[in-house]
C-alpha positions as CSV (number, residue, x, y, z in Angstrom):
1,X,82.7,31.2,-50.9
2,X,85.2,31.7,-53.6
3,X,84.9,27.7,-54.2
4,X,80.9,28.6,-55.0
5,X,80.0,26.5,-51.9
6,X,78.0,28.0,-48.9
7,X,79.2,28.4,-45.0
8,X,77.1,29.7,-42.0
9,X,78.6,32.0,-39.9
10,X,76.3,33.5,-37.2
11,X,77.8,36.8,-36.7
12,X,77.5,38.5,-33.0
13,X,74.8,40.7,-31.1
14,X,75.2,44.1,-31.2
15,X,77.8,43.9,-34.8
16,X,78.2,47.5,-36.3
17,X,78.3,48.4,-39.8
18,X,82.2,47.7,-41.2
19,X,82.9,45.0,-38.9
20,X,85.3,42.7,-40.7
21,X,85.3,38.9,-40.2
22,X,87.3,36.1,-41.3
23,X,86.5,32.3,-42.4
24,X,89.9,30.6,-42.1
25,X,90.9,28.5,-45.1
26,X,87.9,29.5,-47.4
27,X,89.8,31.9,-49.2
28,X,91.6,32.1,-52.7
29,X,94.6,29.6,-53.0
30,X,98.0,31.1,-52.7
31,X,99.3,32.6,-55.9
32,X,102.9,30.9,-55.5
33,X,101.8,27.7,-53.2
34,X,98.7,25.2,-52.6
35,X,97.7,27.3,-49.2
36,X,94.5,27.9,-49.2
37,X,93.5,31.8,-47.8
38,X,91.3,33.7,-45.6
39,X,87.9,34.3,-46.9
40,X,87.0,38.0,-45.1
41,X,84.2,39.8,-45.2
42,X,82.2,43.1,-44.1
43,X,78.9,43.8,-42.2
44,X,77.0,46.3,-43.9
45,X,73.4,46.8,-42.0
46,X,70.7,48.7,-43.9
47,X,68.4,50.9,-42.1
48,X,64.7,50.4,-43.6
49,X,64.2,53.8,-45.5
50,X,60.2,53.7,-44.9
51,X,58.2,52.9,-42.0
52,X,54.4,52.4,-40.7
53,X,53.4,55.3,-37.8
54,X,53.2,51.8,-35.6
55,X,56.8,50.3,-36.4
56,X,58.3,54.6,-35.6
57,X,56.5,54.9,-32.6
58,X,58.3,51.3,-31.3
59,X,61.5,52.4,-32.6
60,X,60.8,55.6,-30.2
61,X,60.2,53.2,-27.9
62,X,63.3,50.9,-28.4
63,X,65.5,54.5,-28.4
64,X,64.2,55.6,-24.8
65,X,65.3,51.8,-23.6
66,X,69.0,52.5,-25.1
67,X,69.2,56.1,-24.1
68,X,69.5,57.6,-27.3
69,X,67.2,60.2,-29.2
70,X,63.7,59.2,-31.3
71,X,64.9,59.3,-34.7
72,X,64.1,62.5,-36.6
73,X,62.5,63.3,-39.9
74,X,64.9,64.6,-42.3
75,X,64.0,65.8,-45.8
76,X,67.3,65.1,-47.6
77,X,69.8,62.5,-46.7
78,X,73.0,62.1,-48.5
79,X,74.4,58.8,-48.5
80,X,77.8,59.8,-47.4
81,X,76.3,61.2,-44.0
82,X,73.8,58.7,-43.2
83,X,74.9,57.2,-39.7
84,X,75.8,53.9,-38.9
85,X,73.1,52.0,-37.0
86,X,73.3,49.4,-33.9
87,X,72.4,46.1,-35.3
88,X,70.3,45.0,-32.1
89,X,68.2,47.9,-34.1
90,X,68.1,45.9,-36.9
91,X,67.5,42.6,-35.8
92,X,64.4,43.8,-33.8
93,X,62.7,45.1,-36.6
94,X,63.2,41.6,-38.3
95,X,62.1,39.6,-35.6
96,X,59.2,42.1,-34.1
97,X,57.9,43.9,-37.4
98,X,59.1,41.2,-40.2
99,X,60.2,43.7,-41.9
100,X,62.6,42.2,-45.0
């Protein structure tokens, strides 16, 4: 927080990348008044950039179960074009893989 204390906030299943939330009153105080502000914030999920042959064949595996095609090899990404990823994604590599 701006204050340098900490909050929890357990953000949703299923959040995509640029996903804006807000913690009321955690914000900066008003310029012109004691009011405290919003704190917001943005999701921003990473995609792991390397993985085992084990953790891409379960991420096959995980894509056939949401109806959506393996993931494919590329040999140059630019950052601007890489795609936004579904955070269930995400959050089962951390819990099955413990991938951090």
């Amino acid at each position: 927080m701006v204050d340098g204390t900490t909050e929890t906030y357990r953000i949703p299943d299923a959040t995509q990348t640029g996903t804006k939330f807000t913690i009321r009153n955690k914000g900066f105080k008003g310029v012109n008044s004691s009011a405290q502000g919003d704190f917001v914030f943005t999701v921003q999920v990473q995609v792991p950039k390397k993985l085992t042959p084990e953790q891409r064949e379960l991420l096959m595996q995980l894509a056939k179960t949401m109806n959506e095609q393996p993931p494919v090899k590329k040999k140059k990404v630019c950052l601007d074009k890489i795609r936004t990823t579904n955070i269930k994604l995400v959050v089962f590599l951390y819990k099955t893989l413990k991938i951090y």
